[in-house]
Backbone as CSV, one residue per row, in Angstrom:
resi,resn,N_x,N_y,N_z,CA_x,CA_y,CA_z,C_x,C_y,C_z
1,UNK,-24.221,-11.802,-3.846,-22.758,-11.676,-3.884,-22.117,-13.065,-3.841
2,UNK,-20.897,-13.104,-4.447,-19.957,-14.644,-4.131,-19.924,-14.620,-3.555
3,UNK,-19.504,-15.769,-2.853,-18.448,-16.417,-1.389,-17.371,-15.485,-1.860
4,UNK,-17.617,-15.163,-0.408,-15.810,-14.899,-0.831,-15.344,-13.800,-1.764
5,UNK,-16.522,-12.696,-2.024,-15.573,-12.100,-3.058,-15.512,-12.587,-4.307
6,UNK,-16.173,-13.454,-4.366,-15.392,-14.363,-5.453,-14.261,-14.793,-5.610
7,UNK,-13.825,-15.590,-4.473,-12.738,-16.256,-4.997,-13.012,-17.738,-3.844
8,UNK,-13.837,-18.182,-3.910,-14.227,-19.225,-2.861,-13.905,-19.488,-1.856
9,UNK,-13.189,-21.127,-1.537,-13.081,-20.759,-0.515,-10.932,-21.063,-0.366
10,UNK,-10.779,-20.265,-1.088,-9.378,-19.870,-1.193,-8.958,-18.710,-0.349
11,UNK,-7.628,-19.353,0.599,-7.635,-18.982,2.053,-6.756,-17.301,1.251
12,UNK,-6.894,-16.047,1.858,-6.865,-15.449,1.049,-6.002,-14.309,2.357
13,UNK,-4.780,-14.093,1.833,-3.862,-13.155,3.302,-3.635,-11.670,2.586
14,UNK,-4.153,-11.079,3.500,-3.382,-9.311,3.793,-2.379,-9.275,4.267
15,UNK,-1.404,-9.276,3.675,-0.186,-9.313,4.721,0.349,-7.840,4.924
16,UNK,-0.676,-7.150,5.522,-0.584,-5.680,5.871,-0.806,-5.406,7.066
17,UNK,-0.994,-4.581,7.918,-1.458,-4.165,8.895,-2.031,-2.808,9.156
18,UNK,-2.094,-2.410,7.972,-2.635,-1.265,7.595,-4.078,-1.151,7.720
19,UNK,-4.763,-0.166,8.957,-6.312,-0.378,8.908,-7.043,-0.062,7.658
20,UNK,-5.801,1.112,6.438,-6.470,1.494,5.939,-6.830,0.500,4.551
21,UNK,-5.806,-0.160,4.300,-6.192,-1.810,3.107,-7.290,-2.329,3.956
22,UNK,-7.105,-2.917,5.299,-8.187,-3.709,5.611,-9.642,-3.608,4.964
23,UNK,-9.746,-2.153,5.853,-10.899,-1.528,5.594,-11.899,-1.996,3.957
24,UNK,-10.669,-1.441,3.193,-10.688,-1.271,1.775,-11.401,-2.183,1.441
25,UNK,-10.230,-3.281,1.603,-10.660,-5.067,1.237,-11.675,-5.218,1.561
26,UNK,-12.319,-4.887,3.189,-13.327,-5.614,3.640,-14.861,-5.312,2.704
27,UNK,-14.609,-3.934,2.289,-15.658,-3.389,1.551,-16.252,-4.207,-0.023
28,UNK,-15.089,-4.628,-0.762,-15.628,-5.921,-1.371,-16.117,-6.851,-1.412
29,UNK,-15.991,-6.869,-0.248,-16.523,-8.418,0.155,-16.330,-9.933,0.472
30,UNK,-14.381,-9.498,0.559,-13.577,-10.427,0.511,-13.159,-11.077,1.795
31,UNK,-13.320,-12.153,1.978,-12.965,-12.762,3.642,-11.332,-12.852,3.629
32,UNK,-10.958,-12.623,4.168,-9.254,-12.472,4.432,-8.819,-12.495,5.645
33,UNK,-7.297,-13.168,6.062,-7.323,-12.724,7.277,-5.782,-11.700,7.300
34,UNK,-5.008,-11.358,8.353,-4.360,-10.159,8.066,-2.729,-10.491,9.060
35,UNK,-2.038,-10.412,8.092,-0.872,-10.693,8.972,0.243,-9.547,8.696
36,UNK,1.314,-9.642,9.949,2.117,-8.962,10.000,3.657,-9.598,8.904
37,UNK,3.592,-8.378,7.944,4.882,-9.108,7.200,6.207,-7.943,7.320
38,UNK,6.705,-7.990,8.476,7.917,-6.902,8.734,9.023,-7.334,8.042
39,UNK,9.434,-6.426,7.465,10.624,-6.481,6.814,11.802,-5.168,6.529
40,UNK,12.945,-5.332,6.094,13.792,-3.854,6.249,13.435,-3.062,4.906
41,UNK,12.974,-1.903,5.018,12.119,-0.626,4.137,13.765,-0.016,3.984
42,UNK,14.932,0.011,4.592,16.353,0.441,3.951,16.065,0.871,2.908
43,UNK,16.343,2.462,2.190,16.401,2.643,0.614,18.006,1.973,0.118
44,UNK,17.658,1.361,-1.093,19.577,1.160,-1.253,19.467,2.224,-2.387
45,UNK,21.080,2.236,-2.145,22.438,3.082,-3.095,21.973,3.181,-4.259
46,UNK,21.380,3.879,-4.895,20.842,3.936,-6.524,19.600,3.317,-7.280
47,UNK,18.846,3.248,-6.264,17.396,2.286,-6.295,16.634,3.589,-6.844
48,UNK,16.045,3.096,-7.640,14.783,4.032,-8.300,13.363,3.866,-7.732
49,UNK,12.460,4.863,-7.957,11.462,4.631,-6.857,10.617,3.126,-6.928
50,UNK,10.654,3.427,-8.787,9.814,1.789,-8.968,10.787,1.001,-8.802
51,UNK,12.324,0.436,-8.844,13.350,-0.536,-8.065,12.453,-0.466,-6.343
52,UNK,12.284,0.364,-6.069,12.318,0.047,-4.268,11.010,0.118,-3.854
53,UNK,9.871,0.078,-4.991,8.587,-0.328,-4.283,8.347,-1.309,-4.584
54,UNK,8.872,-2.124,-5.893,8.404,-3.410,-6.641,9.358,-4.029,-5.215
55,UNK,10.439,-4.113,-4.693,11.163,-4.782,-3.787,10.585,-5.160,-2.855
56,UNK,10.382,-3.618,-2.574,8.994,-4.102,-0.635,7.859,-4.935,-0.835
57,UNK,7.213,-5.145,-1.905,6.038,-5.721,-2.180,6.542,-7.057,-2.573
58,UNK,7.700,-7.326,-2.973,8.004,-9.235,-3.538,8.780,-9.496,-1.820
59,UNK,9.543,-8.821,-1.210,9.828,-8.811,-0.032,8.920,-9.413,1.160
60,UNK,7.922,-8.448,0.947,6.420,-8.859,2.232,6.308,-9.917,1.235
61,UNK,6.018,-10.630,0.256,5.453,-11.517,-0.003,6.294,-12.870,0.185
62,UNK,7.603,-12.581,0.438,8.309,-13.684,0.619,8.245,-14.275,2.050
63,UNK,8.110,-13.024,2.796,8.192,-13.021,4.236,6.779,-13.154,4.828
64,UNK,5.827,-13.427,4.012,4.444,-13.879,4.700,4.707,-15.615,4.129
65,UNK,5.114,-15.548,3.188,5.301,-17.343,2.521,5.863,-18.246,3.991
66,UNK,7.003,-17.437,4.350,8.057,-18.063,5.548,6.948,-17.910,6.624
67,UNK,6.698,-16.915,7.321,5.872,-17.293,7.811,4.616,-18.676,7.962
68,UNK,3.463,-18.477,6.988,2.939,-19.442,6.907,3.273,-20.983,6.620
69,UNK,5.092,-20.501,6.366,4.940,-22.165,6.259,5.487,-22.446,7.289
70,UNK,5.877,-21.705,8.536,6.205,-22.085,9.882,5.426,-22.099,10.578
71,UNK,4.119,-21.991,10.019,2.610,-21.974,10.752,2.131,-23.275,10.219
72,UNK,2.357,-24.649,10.649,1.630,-25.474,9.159,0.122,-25.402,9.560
73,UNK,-0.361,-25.105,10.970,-1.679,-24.824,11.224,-2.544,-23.925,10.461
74,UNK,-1.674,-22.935,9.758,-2.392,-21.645,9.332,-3.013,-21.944,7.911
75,UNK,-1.859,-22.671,7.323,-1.907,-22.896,5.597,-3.253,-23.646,5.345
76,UNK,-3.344,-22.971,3.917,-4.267,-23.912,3.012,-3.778,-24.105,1.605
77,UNK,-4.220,-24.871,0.847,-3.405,-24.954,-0.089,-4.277,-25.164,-0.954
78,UNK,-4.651,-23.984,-2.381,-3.576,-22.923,-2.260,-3.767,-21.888,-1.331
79,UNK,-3.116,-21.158,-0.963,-3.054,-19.219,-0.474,-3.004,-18.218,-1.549
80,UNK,-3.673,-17.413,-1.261,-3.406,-16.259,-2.485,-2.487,-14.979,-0.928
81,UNK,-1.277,-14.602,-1.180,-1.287,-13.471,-0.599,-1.116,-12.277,-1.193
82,UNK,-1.488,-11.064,-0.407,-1.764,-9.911,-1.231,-0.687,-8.804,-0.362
83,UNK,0.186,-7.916,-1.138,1.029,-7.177,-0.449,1.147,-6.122,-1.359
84,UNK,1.785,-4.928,-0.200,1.443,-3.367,-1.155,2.611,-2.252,-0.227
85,UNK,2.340,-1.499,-1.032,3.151,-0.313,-0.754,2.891,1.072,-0.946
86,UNK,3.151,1.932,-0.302,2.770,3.056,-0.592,4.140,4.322,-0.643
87,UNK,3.875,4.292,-1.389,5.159,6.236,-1.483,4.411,7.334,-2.136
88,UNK,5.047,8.350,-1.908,4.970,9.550,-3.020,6.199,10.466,-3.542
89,UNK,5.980,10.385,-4.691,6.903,11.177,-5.745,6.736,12.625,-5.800
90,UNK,7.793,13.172,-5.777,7.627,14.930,-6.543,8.901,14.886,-7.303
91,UNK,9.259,15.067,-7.917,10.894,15.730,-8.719,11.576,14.337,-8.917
92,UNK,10.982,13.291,-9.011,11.489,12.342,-8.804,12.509,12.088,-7.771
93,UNK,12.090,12.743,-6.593,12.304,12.369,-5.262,10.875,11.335,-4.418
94,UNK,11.580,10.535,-3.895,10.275,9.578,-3.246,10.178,10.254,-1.437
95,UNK,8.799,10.088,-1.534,8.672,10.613,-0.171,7.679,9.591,0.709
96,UNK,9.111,8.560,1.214,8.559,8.414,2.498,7.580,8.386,3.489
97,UNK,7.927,7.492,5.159,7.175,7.997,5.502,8.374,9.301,6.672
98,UNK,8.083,10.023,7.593,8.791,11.311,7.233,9.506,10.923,8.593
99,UNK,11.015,10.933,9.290,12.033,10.835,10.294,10.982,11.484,11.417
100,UNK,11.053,12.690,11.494,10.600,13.745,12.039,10.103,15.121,11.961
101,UNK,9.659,15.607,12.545,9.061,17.212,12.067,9.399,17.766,11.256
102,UNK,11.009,17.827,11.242,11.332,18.548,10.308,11.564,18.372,8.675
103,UNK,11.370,16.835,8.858,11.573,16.057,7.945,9.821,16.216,6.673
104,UNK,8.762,16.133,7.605,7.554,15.963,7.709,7.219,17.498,6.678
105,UNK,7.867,18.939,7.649,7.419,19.929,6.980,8.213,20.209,5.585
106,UNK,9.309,19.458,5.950,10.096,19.970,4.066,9.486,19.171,3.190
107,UNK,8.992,18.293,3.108,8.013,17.530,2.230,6.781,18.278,1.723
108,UNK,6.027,19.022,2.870,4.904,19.673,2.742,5.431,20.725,2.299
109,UNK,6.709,21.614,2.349,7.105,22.779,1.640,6.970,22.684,0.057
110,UNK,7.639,20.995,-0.309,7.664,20.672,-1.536,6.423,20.457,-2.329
111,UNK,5.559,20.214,-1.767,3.958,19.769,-1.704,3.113,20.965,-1.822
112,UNK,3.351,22.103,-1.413,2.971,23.161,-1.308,2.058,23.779,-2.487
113,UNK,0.964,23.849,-3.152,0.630,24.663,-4.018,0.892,24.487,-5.812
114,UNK,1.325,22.637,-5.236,1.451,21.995,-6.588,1.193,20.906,-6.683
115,UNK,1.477,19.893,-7.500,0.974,18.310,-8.046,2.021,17.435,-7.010
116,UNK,2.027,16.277,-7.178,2.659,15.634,-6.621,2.181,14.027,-7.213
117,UNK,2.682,12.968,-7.096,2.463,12.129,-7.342,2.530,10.696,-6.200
118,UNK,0.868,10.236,-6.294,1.509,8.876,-5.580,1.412,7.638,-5.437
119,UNK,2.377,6.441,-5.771,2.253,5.213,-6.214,1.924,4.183,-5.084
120,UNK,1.059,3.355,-5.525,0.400,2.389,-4.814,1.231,0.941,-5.437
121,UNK,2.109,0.106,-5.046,2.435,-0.886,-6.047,1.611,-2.032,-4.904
122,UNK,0.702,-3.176,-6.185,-0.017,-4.310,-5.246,0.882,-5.724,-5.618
123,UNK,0.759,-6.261,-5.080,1.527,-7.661,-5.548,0.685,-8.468,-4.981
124,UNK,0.334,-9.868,-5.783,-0.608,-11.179,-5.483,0.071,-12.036,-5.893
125,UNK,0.276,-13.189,-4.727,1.142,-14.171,-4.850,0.435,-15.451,-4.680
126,UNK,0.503,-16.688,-5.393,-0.327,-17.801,-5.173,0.358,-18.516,-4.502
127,UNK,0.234,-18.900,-3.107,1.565,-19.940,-2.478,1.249,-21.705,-2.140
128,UNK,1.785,-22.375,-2.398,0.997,-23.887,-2.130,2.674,-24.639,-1.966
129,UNK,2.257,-25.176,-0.651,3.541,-26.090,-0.542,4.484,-25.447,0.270
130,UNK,4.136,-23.914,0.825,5.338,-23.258,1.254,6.395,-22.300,0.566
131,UNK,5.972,-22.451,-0.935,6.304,-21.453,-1.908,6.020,-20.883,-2.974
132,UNK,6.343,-19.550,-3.483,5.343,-18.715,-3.815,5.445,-19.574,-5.895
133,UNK,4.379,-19.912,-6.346,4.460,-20.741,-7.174,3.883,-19.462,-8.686
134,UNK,2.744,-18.701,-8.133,3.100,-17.908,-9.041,2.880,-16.371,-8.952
135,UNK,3.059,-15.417,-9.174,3.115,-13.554,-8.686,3.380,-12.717,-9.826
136,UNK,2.664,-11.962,-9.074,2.296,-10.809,-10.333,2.040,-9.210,-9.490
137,UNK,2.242,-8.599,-9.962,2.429,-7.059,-9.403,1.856,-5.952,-10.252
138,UNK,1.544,-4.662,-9.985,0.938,-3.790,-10.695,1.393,-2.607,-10.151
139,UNK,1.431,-1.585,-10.468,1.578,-0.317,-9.817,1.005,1.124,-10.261
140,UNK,0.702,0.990,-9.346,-0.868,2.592,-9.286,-0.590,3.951,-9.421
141,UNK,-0.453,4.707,-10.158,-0.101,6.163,-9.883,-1.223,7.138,-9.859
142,UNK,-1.364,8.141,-8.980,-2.221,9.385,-8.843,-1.678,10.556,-8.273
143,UNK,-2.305,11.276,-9.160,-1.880,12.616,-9.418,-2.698,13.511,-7.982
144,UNK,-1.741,13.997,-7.208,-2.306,14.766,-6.339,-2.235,16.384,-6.030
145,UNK,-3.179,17.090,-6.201,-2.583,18.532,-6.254,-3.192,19.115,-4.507
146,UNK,-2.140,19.623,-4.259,-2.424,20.366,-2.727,-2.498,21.601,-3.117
147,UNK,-3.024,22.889,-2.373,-3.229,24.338,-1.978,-2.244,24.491,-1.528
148,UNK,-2.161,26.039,-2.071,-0.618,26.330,-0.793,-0.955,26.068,0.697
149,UNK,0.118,26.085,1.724,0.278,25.229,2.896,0.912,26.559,3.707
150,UNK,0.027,27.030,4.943,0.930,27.868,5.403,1.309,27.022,6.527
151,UNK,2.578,27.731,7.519,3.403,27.015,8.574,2.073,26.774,9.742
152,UNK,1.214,27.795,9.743,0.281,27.118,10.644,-0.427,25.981,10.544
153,UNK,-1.049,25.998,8.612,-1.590,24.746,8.482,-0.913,23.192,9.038
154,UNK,0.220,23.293,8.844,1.339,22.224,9.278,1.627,22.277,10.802
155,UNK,1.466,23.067,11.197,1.625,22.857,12.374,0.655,22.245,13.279
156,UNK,-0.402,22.612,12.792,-1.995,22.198,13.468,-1.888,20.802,13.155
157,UNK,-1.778,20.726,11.891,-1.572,19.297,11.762,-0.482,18.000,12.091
158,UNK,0.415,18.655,11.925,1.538,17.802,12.864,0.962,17.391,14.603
159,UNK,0.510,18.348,15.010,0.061,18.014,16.331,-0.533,17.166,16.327
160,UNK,-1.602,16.878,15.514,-2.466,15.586,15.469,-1.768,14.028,15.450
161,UNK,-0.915,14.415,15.299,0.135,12.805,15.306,-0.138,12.189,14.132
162,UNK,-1.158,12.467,13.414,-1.774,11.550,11.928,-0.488,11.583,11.281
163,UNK,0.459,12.653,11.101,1.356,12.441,9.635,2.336,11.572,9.918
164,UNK,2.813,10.988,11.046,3.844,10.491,11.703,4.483,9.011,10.728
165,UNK,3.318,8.100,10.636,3.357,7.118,9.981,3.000,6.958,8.412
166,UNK,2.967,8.336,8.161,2.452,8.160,6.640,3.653,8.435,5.785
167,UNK,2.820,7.684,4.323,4.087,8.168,2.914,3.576,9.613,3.306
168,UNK,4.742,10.569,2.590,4.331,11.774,2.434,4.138,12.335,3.669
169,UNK,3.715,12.139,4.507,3.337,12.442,6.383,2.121,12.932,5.694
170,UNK,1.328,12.527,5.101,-0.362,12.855,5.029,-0.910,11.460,5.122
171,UNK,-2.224,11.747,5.358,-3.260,10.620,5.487,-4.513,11.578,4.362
172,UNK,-4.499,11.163,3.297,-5.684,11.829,2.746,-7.354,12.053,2.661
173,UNK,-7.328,10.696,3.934,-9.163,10.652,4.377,-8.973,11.238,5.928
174,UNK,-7.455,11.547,6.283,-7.493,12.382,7.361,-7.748,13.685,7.221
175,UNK,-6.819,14.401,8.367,-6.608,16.169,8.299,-6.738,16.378,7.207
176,UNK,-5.460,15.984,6.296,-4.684,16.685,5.244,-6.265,16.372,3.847
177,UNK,-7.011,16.004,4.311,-8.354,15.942,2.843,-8.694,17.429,2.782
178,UNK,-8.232,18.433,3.749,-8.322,20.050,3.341,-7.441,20.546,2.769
179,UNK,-6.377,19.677,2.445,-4.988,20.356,1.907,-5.565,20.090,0.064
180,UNK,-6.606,19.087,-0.348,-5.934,18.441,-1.814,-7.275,19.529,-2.267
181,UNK,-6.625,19.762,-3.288,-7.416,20.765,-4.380,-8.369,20.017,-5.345
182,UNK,-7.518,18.747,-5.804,-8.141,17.589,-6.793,-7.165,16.630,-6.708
183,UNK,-7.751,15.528,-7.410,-7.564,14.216,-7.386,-7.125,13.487,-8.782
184,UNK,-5.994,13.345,-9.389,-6.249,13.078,-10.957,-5.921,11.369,-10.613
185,UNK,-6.550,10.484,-10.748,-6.677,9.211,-10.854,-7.014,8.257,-9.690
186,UNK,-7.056,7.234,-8.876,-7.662,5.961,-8.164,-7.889,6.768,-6.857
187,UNK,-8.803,7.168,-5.964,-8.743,7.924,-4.534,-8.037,6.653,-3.635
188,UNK,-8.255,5.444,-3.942,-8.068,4.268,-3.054,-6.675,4.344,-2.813
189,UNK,-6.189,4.610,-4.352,-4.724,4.121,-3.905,-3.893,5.300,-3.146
190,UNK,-4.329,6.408,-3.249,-3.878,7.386,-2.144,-3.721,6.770,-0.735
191,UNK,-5.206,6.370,-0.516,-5.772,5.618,0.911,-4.239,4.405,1.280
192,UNK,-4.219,4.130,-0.039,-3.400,2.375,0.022,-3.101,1.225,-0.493
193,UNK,-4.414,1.286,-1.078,-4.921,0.439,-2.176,-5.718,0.330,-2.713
194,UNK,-5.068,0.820,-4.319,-6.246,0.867,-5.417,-7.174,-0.726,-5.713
195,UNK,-8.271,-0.292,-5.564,-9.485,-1.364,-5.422,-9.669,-1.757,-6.417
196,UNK,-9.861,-1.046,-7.246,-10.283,-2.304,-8.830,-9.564,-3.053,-9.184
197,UNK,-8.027,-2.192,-9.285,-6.794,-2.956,-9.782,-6.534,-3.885,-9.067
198,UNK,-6.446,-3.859,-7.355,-6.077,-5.074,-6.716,-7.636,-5.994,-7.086
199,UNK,-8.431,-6.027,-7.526,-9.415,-6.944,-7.581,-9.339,-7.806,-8.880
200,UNK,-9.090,-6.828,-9.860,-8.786,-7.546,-11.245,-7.607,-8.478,-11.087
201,UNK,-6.484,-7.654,-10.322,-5.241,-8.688,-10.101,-5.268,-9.997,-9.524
202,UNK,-6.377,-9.610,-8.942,-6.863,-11.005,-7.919,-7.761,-12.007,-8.143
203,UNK,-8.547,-11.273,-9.686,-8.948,-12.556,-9.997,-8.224,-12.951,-11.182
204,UNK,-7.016,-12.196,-11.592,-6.069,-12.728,-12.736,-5.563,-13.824,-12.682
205,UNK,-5.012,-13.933,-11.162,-4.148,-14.624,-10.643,-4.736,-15.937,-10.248
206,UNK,-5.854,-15.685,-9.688,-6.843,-16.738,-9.260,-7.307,-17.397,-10.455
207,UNK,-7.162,-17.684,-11.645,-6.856,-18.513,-12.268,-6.175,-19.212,-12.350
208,UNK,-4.974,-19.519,-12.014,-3.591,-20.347,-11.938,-4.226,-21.526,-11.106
209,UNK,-5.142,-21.481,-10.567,-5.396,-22.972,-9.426,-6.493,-23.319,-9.680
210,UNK,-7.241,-22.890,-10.518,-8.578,-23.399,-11.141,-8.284,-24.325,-12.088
């Protein structure tokens, strides 16, 4: 295997906190380390789903740049950082991750015994100097079909606390992997992040400093 994944020894950021990217990443083979990039998820006034996922993903990437360059200990130069997002679509409504219960089960009503859709958008940013010099983005769609859902199924599962923090209030390598009937495209990017695509993106990009 490369160093690194192949990408040497180019200092290389998750700016996620998501165990479930980590994970992902780590399985390639890629050394990375993992930072927190908080920022306001606010939907605005007439934003379309791809307007407000391409946002969160150039967003975290701006806000890991600031970061590291208030870290001058941390930097290397270059950085590749890597940032993502997750939603799901039905009716061209985006679904979140869910307020509360009640919020949680009208989603799963909608979800119920049909397709659904859900986008993974990745963004890779090359940063040197403290700013992001060059970026590029992609965005993942998969087709998800659930079984019908009775109020017990949801209920059992709400208890588990798993849906709380999720797009959609599912975790699909959680509970809810008894809810999906089939899978039409990337399983990863359900998870979080689609793996090939963020890998190809990453060594697209990783050309720019060679």
């Amino acid at each position: 295997m490369l160093k690194n994944g192949g990408f040497g020894m180019m200092q290389v950021i998750l700016a996620s906190t998501s165990p479930r990217r980590r994970e992902l990443l780590s399985v390639a083979g890629v050394e990375f380390e993992v930072m927190a990039a908080d920022i306001d998820e606010t939907w605005q006034t007439g934003e379309s789903a791809k307007e407000y996922i391409i946002r969160m993903v150039q967003n975290k990437a701006v806000r890991a740049t600031s970061i590291l360059s208030d870290d001058g200990n941390r930097t290397q130069n270059p950085a590749m950082i890597i940032t993502a997002d997750t939603i799901g679509v039905i009716d061209d409504e985006v679904l979140t991750k869910p307020i509360n219960k009640a919020d949680a089960f009208t989603m799963w009503q909608k979800m119920s015994g049909r397709a659904h859709e859900v986008w993974t958008a990745v963004c890779v940013s090359i940063v040197e100097d403290g700013a992001i010099r060059h970026q590029k983005y992609v965005i993942c769609p998969t087709q998800v079909h659930f079984i019908p859902l009775t109020d017990e199924m949801k209920e059992r599962y709400w208890q588990t606390g798993e849906p709380a923090d999720k797009a959609g209030a599912y975790a699909i390598q959680g509970g809810a992997m008894a809810w999906v009937e089939r899978i039409d495209g990337s399983y990863t990017n359900v998870v979080g992040l689609p793996l090939s695509q963020t890998l190809a993106l990453m060594n697209e990009m990783q050309a720019h400093v060679e």
